[in-house]
C-alpha positions in Angstrom: 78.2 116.4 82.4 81.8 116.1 81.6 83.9 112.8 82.8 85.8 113.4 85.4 89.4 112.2 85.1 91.3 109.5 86.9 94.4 110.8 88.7 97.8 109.0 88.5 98.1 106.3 91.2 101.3 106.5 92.9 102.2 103.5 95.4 104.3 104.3 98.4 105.6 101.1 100.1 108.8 100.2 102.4 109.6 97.7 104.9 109.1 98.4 108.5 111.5 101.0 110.0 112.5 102.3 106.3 111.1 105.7 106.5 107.7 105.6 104.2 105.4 107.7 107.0 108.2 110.4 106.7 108.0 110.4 102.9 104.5 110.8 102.8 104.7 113.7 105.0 106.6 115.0 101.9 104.6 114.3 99.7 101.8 116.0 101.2 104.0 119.0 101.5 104.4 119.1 98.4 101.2 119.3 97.8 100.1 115.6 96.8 97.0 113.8 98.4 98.4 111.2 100.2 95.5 108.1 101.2 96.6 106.5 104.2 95.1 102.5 104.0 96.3 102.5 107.9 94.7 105.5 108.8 91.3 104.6 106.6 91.9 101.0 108.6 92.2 102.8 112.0 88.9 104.7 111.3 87.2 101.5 109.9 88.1 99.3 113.5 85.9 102.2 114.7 82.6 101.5 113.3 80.5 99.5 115.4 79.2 97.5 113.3 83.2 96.5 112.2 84.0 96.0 115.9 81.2 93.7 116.6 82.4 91.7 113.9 85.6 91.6 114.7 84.5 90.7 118.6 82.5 88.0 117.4 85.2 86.0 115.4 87.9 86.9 117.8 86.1 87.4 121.8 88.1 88.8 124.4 89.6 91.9 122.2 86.8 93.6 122.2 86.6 95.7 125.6 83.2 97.8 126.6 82.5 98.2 123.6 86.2 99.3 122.1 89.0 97.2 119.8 91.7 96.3 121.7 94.0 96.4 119.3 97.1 94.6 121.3 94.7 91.6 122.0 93.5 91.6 118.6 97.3 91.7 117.4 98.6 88.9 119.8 95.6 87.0 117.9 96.3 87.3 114.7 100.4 87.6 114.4 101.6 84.2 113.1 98.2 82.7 112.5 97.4 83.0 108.8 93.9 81.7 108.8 93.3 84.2 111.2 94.9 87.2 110.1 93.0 86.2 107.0 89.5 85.9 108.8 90.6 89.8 109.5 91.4 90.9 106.9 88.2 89.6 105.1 86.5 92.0 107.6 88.7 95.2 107.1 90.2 95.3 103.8 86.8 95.6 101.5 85.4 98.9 103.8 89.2 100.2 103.7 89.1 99.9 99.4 85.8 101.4 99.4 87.1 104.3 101.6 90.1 104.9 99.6 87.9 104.4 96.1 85.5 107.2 97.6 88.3 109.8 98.8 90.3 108.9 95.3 86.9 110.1 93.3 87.0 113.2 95.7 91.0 114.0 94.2 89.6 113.1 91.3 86.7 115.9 91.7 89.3 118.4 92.2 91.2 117.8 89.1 94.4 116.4 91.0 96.6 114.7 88.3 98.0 112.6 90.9 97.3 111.0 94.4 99.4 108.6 96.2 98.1 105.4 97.8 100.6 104.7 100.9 99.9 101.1 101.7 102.4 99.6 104.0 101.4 96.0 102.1 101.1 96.9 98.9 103.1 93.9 97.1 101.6 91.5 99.9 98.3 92.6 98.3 98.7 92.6 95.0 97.8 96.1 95.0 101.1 97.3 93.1 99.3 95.9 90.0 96.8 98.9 89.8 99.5 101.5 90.8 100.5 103.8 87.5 103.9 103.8 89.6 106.0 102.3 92.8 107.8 103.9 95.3 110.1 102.1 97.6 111.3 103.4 100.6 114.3 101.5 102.0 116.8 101.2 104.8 119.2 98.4 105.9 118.2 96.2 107.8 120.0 96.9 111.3 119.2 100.7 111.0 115.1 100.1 110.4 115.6 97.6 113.5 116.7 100.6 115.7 114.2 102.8 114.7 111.1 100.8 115.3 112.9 99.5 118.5 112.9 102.9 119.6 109.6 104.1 118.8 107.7 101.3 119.5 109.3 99.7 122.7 109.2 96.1 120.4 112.1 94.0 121.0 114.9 93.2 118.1 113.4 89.6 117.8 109.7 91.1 117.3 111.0 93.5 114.9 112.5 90.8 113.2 109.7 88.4 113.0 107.6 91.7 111.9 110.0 92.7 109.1 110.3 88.4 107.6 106.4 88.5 107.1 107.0 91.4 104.6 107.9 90.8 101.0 111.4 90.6 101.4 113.3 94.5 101.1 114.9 93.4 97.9 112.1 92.2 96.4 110.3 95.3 96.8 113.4 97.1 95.3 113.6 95.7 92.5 109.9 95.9 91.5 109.3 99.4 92.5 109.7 102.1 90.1 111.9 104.1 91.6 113.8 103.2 95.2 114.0 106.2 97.7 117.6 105.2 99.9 116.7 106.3 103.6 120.5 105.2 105.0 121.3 109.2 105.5 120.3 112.3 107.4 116.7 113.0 107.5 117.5 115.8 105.6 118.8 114.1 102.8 115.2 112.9 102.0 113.5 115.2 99.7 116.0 116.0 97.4 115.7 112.0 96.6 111.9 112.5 96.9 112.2 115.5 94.2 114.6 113.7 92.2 112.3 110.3 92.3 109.0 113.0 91.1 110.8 114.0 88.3 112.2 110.5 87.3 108.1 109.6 87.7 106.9 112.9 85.1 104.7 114.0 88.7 104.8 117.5 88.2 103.4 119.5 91.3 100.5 121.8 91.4 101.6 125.2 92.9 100.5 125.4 96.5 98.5 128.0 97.6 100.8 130.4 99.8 
């Protein structure tokens, strides 16, 4: 049996409010696999066997049998130890879910996949990209958008955006910075440039 090769790893990354989610949605357009580690993190506070856990270290957010997820939030926001206790819970199953649907790219001969980890330089997970892409914003404009989406207030925005790796350290070790100050149309002719700067050369979609 012949050994199947290991696509490209391409990290996707940005500060709240810069505009990564709408990258990836180019991306995928363009006909990469894009793994979510907040969607495969959604799906894993599912299990029950996760929530349990997660109601047993932190009771009170678990509700009839469901993750509140604003309780568990109000928990762990500003308390290392027990955003850490958390994350000791969630973060293996999420790796071993992003592992398994990388093998499955891998299975389909896709050169490259991109790995869209909001914390990716928090996590030291840059180190086992093959590349980094940073989407960025300033600061004032990412503050508005999350402000309007999410009904948070400018100071919780804030305080959201200064437990990050600061914006201009992630610029300056990504591979290649995506500027998401313009028009929303403006963004993937940066994303095609940034591609090509990369050598990620798209597979034709099927039409």
């Amino acid at each position: 049996m012949s050994e199947v090769h290991q696509p490209g790893r391409l990290g996707l990354t940005g500060s709240i409010g810069a505009g990564k989610s709408s990258v990836a949605a180019l991306l995928r357009a363009r006909g990469l696999t894009v793994l979510d580690a907040d969607e495969q993190a959604r799906l894993v506070t599912q299990e029950p066997a996760v929530v349990a856990q997660i109601g047993a270290r932190f009771p009170g957010t678990v509700v009839g049998g469901q993750l509140d997820r604003a309780a568990l939030s109000g928990r762990v926001f500003g308390d290392p130890a027990a955003l850490a206790d958390l994350n000791a819970i969630v973060h293996p199953r999420v790796r071993a879910r992003m592992a398994a649907l990388e093998q499955e790219a891998a299975r389909r001969g896709e050169p490259w996949i991109v790995q869209d980890v909001p914390l990716l330089f928090e996590g030291g997970l840059d180190a086992q990209m093959d590349a980094v892409l940073v989407v960025d914003a300033p600061l004032e404009q990412r503050v508005r958008r999350v402000m309007a989406r999410s009904g948070l207030s400018r100071e919780e925005v804030l305080a959201r955006d200064a437990r990050q790796t600061p914006a201009d350290e992630k610029r300056r070790r990504a591979d290649v910075v995506i500027d998401n100050a313009g028009p929303p149309e403006a963004l993937g002719a940066q994303l095609d440039a940034a591609l090509h700067t990369l050598g990620i050369q798209l597979r034709p979609t099927q039409g």
